[in-house]
PyMOL commands that place a pseudoatom at each C-alpha (Angstrom):
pseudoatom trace, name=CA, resn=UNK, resi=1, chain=A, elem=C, hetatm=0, pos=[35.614, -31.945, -0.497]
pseudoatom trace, name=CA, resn=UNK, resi=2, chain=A, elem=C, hetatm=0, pos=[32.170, -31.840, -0.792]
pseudoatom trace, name=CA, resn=UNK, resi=3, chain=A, elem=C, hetatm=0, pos=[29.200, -30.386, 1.461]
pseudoatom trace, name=CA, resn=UNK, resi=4, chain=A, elem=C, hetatm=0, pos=[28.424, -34.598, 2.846]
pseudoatom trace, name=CA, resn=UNK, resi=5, chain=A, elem=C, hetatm=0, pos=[32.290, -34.628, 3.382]
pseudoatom trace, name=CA, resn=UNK, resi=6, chain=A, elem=C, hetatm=0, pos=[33.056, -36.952, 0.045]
pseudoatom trace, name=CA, resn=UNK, resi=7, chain=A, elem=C, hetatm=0, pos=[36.190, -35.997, -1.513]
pseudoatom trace, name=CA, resn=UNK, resi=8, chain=A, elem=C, hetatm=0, pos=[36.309, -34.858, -5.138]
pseudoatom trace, name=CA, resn=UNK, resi=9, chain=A, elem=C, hetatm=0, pos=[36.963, -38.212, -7.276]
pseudoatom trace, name=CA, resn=UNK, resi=10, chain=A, elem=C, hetatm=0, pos=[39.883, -39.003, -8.825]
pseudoatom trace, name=CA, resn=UNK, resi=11, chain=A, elem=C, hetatm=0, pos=[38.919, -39.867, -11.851]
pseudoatom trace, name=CA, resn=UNK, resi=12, chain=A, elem=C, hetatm=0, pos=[36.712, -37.617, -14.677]
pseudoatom trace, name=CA, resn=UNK, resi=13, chain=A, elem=C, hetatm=0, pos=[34.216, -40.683, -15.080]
pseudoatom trace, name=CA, resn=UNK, resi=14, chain=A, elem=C, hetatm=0, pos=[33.917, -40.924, -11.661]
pseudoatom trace, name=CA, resn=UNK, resi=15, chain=A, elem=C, hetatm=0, pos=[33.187, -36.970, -11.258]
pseudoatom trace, name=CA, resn=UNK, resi=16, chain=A, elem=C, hetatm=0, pos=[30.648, -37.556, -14.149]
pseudoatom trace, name=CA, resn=UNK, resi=17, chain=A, elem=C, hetatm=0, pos=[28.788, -39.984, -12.359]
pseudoatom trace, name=CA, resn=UNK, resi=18, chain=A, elem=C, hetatm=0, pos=[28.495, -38.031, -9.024]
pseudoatom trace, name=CA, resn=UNK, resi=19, chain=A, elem=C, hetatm=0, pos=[27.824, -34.930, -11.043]
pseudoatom trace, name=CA, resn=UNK, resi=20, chain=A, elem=C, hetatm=0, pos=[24.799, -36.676, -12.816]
pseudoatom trace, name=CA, resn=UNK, resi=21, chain=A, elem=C, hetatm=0, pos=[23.823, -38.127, -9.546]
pseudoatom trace, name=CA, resn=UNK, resi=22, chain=A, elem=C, hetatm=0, pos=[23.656, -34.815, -7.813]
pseudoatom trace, name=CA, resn=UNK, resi=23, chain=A, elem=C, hetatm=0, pos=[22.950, -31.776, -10.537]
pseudoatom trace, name=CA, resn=UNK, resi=24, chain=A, elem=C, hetatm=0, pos=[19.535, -30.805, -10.181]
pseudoatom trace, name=CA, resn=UNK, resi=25, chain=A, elem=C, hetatm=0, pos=[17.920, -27.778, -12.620]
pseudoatom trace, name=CA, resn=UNK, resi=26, chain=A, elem=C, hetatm=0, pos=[16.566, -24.403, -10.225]
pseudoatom trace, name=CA, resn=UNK, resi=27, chain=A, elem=C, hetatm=0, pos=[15.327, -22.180, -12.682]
pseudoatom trace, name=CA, resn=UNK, resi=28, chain=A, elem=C, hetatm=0, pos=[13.017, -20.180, -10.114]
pseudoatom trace, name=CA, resn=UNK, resi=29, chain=A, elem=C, hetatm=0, pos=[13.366, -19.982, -6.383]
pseudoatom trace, name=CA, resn=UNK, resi=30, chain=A, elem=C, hetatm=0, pos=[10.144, -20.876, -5.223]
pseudoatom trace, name=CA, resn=UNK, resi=31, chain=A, elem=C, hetatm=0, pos=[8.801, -22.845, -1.632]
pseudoatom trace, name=CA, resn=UNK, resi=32, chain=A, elem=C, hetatm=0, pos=[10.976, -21.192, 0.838]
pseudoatom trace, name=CA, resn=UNK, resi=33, chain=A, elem=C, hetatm=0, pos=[7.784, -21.008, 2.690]
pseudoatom trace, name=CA, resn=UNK, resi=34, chain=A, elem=C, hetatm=0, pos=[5.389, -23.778, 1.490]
pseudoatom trace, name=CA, resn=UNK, resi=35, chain=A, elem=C, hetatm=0, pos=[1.477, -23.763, 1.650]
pseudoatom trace, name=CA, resn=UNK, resi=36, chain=A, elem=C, hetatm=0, pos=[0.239, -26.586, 2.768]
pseudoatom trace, name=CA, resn=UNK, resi=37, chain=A, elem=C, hetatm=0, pos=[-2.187, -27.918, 6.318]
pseudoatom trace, name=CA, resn=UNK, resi=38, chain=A, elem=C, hetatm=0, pos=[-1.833, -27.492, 9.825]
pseudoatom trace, name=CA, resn=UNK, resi=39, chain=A, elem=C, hetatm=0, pos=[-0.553, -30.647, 9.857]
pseudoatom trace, name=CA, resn=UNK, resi=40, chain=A, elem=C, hetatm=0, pos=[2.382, -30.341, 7.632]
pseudoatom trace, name=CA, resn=UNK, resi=41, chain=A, elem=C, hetatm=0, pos=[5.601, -29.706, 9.225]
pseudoatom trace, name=CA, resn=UNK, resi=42, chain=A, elem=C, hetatm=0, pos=[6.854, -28.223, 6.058]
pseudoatom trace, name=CA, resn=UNK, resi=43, chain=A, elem=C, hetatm=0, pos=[4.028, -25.594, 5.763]
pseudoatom trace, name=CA, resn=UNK, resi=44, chain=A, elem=C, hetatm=0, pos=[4.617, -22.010, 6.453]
pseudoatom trace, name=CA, resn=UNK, resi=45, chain=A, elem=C, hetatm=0, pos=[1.008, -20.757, 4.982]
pseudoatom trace, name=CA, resn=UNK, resi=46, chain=A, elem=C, hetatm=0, pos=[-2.519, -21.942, 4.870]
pseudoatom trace, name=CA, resn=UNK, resi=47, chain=A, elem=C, hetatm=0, pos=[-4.433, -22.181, 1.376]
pseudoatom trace, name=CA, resn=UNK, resi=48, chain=A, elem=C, hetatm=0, pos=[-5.036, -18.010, 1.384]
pseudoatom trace, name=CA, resn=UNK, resi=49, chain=A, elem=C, hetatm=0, pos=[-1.440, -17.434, 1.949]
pseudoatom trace, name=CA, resn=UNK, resi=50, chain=A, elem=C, hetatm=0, pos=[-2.004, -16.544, 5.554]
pseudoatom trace, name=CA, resn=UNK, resi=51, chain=A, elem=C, hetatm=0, pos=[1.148, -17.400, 7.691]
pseudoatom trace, name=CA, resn=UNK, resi=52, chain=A, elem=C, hetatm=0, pos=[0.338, -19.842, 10.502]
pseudoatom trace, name=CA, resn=UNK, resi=53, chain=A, elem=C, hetatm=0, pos=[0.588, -18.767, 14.154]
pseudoatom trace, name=CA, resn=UNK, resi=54, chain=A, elem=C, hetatm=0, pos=[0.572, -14.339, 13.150]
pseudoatom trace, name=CA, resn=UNK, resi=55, chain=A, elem=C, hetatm=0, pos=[-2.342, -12.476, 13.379]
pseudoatom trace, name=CA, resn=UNK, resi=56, chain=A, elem=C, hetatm=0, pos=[-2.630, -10.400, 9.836]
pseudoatom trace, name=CA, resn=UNK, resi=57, chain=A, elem=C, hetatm=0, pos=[0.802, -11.527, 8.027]
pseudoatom trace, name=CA, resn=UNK, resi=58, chain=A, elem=C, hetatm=0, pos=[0.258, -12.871, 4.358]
pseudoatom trace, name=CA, resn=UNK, resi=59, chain=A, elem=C, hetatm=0, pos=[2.799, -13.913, 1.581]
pseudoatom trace, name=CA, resn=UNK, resi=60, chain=A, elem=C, hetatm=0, pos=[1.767, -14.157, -1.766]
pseudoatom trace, name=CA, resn=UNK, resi=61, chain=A, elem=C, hetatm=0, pos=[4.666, -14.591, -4.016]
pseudoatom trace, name=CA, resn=UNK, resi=62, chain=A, elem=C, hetatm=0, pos=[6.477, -17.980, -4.772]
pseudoatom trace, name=CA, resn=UNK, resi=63, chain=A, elem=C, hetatm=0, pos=[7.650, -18.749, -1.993]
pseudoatom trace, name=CA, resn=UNK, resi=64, chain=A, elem=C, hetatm=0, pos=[4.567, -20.276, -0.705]
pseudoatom trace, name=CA, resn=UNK, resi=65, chain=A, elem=C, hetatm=0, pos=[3.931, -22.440, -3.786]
pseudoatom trace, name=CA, resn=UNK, resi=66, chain=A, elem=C, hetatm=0, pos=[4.514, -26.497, -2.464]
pseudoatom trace, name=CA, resn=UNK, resi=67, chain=A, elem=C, hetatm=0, pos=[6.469, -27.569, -5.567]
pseudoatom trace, name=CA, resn=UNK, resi=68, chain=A, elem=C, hetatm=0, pos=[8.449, -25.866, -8.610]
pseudoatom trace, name=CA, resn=UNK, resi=69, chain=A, elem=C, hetatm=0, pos=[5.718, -25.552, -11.088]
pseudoatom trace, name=CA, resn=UNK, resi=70, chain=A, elem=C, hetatm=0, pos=[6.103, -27.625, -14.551]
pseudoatom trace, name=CA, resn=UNK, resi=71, chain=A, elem=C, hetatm=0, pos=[5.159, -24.412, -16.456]
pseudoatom trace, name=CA, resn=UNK, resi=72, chain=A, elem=C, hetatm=0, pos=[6.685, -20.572, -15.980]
pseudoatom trace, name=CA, resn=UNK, resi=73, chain=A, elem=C, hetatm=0, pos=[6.752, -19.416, -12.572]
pseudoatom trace, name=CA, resn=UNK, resi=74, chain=A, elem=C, hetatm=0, pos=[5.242, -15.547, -13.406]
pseudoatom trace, name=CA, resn=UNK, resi=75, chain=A, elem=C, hetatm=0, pos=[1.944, -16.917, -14.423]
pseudoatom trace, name=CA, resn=UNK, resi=76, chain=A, elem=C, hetatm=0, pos=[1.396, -19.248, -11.535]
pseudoatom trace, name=CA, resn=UNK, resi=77, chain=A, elem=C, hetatm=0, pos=[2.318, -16.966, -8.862]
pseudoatom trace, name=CA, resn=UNK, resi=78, chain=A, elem=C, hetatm=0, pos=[0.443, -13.957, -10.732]
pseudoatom trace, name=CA, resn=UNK, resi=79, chain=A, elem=C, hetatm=0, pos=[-2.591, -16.073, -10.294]
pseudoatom trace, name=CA, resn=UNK, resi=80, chain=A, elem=C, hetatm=0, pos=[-1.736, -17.116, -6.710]
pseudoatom trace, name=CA, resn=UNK, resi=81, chain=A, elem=C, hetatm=0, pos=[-1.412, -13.295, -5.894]
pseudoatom trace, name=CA, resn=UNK, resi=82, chain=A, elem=C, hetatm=0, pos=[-3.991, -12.522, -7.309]
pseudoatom trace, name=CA, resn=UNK, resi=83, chain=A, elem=C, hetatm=0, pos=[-6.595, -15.503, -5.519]
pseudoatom trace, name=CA, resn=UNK, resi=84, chain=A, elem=C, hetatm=0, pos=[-4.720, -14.698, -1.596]
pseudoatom trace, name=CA, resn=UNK, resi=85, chain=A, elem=C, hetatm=0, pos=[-5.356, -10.484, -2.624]
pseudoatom trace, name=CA, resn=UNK, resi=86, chain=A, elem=C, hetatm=0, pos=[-9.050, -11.755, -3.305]
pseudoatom trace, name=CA, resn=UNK, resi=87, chain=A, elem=C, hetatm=0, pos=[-9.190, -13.586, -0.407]
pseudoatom trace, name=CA, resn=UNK, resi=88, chain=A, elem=C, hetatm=0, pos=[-7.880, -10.961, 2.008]
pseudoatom trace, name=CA, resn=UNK, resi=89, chain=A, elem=C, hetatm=0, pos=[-10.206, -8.521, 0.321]
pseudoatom trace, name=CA, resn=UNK, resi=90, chain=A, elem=C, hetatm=0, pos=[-13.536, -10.947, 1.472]
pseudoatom trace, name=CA, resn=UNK, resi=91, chain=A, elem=C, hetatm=0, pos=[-12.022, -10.638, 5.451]
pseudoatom trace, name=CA, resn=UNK, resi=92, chain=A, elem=C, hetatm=0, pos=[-11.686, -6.871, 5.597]
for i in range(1, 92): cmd.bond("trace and resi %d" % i, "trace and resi %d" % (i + 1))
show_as sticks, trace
zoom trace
């Protein structure tokens, strides 16, 4: 049985259908704690990786990055470090 309670089908073309209806690729774990506005539900962290409603708390690793990037993960978030480090650097 699976997680949405469907049983496991019977049949192997059936089990290749729901397996290329469901398989999805995760190369990097990223947006456990999304950047985004005030108003998004979703959003953990403003635009300089400050995390909304604590006084001094920052993330700055891929977590806060909206969507899986199209390219590799290590420059992206390197760069996003690097921009929320700047950031926090101008406030203090």
């Amino acid at each position: 049985m699976f997680s949405d309670g469907n049983l496991l089908p019977s049949s192997s073309e059936e089990l290749e259908v729901l397996i290329r209806k469901n398989v999805e690729s995760c190369l990097h774990i990223t947006s456990s704690a999304p950047m985004g506005g005030k108003n998004d539900p979703k959003a953990v962290v403003d635009n300089k990786g400050k995390v909304y409603g604590l006084n001094g708390l920052y993330i700055a690793d891929a977590s806060i990055l909206p969507d899986v990037p199209s390219v590799a993960t290590n420059p992206t978030v390197i760069m996003a470090a690097e921009y929320i480090a700047d950031q926090i650097k101008k406030n203090y």
